[in-house]
N, C-alpha and C positions, 0 to 999 in steps of 0.2 A: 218134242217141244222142249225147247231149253227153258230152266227153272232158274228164275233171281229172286235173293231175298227180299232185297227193296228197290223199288222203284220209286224216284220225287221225280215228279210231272212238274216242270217250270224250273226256269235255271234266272229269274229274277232276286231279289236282294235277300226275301224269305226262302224262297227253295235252297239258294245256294246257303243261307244259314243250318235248315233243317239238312240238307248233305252233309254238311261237315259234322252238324253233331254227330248223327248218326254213324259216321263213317270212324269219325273216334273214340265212338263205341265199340266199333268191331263192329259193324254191318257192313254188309259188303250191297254198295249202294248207286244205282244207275240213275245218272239224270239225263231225264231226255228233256229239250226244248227244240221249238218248231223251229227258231228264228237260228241266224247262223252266228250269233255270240249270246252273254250273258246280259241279262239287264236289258233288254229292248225296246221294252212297255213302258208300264207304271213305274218301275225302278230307276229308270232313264228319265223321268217324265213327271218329278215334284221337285218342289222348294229346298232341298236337302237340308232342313231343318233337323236340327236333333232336339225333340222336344222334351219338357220337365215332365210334363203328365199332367195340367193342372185341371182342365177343363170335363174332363169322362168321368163317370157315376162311380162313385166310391164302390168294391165289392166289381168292377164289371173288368174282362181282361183288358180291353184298353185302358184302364187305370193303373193295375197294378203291371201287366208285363211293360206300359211304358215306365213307368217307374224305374224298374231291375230293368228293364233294357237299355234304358237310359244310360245305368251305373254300370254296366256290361261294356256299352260301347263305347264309352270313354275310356277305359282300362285298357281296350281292344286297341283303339286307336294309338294309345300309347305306346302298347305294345308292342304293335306292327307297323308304324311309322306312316299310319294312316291322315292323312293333310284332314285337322279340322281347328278350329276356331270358336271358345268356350265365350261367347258374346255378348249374351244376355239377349233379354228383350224386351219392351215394355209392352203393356197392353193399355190401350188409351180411350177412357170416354170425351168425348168434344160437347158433351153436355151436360147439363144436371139431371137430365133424362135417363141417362145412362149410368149413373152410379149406383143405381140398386142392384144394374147387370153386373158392373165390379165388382159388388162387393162379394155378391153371388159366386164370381168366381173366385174371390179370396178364400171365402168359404171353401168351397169343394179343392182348391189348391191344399190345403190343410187338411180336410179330411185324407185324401191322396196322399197323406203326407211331404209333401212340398212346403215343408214348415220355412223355408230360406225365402219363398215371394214375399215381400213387406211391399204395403198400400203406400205409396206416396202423395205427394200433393203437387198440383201445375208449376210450381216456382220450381219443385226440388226435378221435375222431370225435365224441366226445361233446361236447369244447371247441366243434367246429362246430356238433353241434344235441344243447341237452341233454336233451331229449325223449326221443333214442334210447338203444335199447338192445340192443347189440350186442357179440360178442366180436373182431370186425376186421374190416374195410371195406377196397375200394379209393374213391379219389376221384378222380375223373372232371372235370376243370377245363371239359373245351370241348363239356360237355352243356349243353345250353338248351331253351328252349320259346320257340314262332313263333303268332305270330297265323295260322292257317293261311289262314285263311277272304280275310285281307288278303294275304297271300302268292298266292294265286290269283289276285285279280285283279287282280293289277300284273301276272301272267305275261298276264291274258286283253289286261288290255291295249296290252303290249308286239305283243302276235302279232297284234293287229287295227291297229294302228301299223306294222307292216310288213306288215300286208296280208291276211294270215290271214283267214278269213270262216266262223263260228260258225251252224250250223242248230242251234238246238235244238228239243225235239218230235220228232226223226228219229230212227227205229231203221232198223239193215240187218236187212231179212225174210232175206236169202238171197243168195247169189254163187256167180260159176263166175269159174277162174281159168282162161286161156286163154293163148295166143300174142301176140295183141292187147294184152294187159291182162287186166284184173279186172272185170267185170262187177257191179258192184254194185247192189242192189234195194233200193230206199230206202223204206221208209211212212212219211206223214206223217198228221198231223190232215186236212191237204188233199186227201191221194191217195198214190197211188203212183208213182213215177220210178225209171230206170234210167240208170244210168253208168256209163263206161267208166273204168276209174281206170289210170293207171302206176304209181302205190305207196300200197300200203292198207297201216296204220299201225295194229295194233290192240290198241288200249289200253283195252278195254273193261273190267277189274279181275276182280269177283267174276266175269264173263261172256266172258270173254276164249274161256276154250276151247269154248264152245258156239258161241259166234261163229266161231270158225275150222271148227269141224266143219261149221257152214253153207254153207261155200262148197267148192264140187265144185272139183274138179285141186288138192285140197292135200294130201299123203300121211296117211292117214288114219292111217298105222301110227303117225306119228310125234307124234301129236296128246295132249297132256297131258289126264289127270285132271282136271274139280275137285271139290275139297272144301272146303268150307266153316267155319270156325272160329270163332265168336264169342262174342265179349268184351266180358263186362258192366261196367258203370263203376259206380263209387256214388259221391256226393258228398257232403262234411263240411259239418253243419251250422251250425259256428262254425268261428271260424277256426283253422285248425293251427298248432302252435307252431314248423314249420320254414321253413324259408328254401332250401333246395337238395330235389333230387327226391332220394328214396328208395326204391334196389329191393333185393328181394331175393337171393339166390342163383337162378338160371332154374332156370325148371318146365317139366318136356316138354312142348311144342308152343306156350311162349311165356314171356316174361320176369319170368314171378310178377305177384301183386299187389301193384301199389307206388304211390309216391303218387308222382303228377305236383302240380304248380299254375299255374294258367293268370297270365297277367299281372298278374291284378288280387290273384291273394295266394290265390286261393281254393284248396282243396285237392281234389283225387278220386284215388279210389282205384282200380285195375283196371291190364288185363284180365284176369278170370276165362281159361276156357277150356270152352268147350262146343261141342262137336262138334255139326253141325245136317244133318238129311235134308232136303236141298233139292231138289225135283222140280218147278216151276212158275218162275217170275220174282220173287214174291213172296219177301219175309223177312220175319218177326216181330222186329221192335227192341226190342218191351218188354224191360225189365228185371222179372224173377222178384223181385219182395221178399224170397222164401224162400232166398233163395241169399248172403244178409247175413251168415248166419250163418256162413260158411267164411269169408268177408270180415274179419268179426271174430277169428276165430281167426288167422287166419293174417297181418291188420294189428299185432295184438298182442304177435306175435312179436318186433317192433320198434319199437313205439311199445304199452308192457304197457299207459299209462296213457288210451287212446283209450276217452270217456267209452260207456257203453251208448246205445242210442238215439242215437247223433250220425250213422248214416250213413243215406242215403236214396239211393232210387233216381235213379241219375243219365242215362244213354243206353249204347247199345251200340254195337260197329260189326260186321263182319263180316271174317278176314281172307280173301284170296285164295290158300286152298291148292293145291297140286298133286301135293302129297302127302296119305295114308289118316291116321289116326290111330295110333300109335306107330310109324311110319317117322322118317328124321330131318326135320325141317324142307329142302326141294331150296332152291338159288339162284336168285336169278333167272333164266330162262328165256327167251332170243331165240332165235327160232328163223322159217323160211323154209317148212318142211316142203315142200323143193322148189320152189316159186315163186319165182324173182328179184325179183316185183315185192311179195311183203306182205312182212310182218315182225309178229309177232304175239308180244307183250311179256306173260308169264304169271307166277303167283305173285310178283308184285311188293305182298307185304305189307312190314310194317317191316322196313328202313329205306327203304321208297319214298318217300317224303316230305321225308324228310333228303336220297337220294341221287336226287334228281327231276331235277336239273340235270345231274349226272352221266351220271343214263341218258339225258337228250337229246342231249349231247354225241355217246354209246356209238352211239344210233343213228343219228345221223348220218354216223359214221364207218362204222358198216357198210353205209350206203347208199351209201359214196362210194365205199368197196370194190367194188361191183358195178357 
């Protein structure tokens, strides 16, 4: 049986980050993915939002690796001639209702240290987009949007540049963690193989914890839930009259719908939040048409004058819960469940993508820990 040092399971925005660190480490590091490129899923499949950090519990890893991830992939991007756009964003109550929710998050933006948010008021938010209509707003100076899809593959190919080597087409059917190592059982289009692995890296997203329940000597007690969350998008049929992103006050189990715009000017709206019974490997991505109609209500709230008929179904994604539906949103999740040799990275939804670099950093250090 041939023996690899490491193995990351998932060639999404996180895996392909934890490869590269790794592999510029000197680890000699195989990514396998099911699907036949990078980024297919989740990665493919949000608002490419590069967020501040402001809204997550101070002390919890969504706080702080968005934070540094943040200030990681602005450098990166610079760097590597990565397409993004440092835009800002406001975040807007439409009532009096709602300014204690603001203020709350000014709060916690500050604790996070996001000392740059400053609270405005309806005149001065409207000076910025006069479209909106809102009774107070924070604004948000070091929100942007990233070309994500180019953001990947500078990461793929940095990691293949120091040596990293990419199987796609490969799923793990199944593993046993042992004394040896890790056992891993690979299916391809060509067959099947077995390896021996020193550290299995699992970054599989929406699949993460099925994938760990797969493999036998991992404590089974300690094995996260998942659940599924998905979020529909719709996209403006002309073009919106804003210039920076717009969300609303957050909606349990995710940040309202608000308008992002991708580089080129264009605008989409989302994500909704729909709960999905997932039991096979299969997801349905369509976008329900019928689900416009909340869309419209609830875009209106902050832009009254969004024409009828301007929005169309645009794509969805899925986020990677680990928490049930009215529980709070968990943290990001590393965990071991007793094996020194995996490390299996869970509910890493937004701000995954922002804090990508960050978490490769995170697990590096904890592997250097053991």
């Amino acid at each position: 049986m041939d023996r690899i040092d490491c193995v990351v399971i998932g060639a999404g925005v996180v895996g392909l980050a934890v490869a590269r660190k790794l592999a510029m480490l000197g680890r000699e590091v195989f990514v396998v993915e099911r699907h036949a490129a990078i980024g297919m899923e989740t990665s493919s499949r949000n608002s490419e939002v590069i967020h501040a950090g402001l809204y997550y519990p101070t002390g919890s890893h969504k706080a702080s690796l968005c934070v540094a991830g943040r200030d990681a992939l602005y450098r990166y991007c610079d760097e590597h001639g990565v397409p993004f756009r440092r835009c800002g964003k406001l975040i807007v109550a439409t009532s009096a209702a709602q300014h204690a929710a603001l203020s709350a998050i000014h709060v916690q933006a500050r604790a996070n240290g996001c000392a740059e948010v400053t609270a405005i008021d309806a005149a001065q938010a409207q000076s910025l987009e006069p479209a909106l209509a809102c009774t107070a707003a924070l604004w948000s100076p070091n929100t942007g949007i990233i070309d994500s899809h180019a953001y990947m593959t500078a990461l793929q190919g940095d990691a293949e540049r120091a040596g990293a080597q990419l199987a796609f087409g490969t799923s793990v059917a199944a593993g046993s963690a042992g004394r040896d190592g890790i056992v891993l059982r690979m299916r391809t289009d060509e067959g099947n193989a077995e390896f021996l692995v020193d550290t299995v890296i699992n970054c599989a997203g929406l699949w993460a914890p099925r994938l760990a329940a797969s493999i036998e000597g991992l404590s089974a007690a300690t094995l996260p839930a998942a659940y599924f969350a998905k979020g529909n998008y719709y996209s403006l049929s002309a073009k919106a009259p804003f210039s920076r992103l717009i969300y609303p006050v957050p909606e349990p189990g995710g940040l309202g719908v608000h308008l992002t715009l991708d580089l080129g000017g264009q605008a989409r709206f989302g994500p909704d939040v729909e709960w999905l019974d997932v039991h096979g490997e299969s997801i349905d991505y369509q976008v329900d048409p019928k689900r416009a109609d909340r869309f419209y209500r609830e875009i209106r709230n902050y832009w009254p004058d969004l024409p009828d008929d301007a929005l169309q179904p645009g794509y969805s994604g899925v986020r990677p819960k680990i928490t049930r539906p009215g529980e709070p949103a968990a943290d990001f999740l590393f965990a071991s469940h007793g094996c020194p040799g995996y490390l299996g990275l869970y509910g890493i939804e937004s701000p995954g993508l922002t804090a990508s670099l960050a978490i490769a950093d995170h697990v590096a250090d904890v592997l250097a820990r053991r």
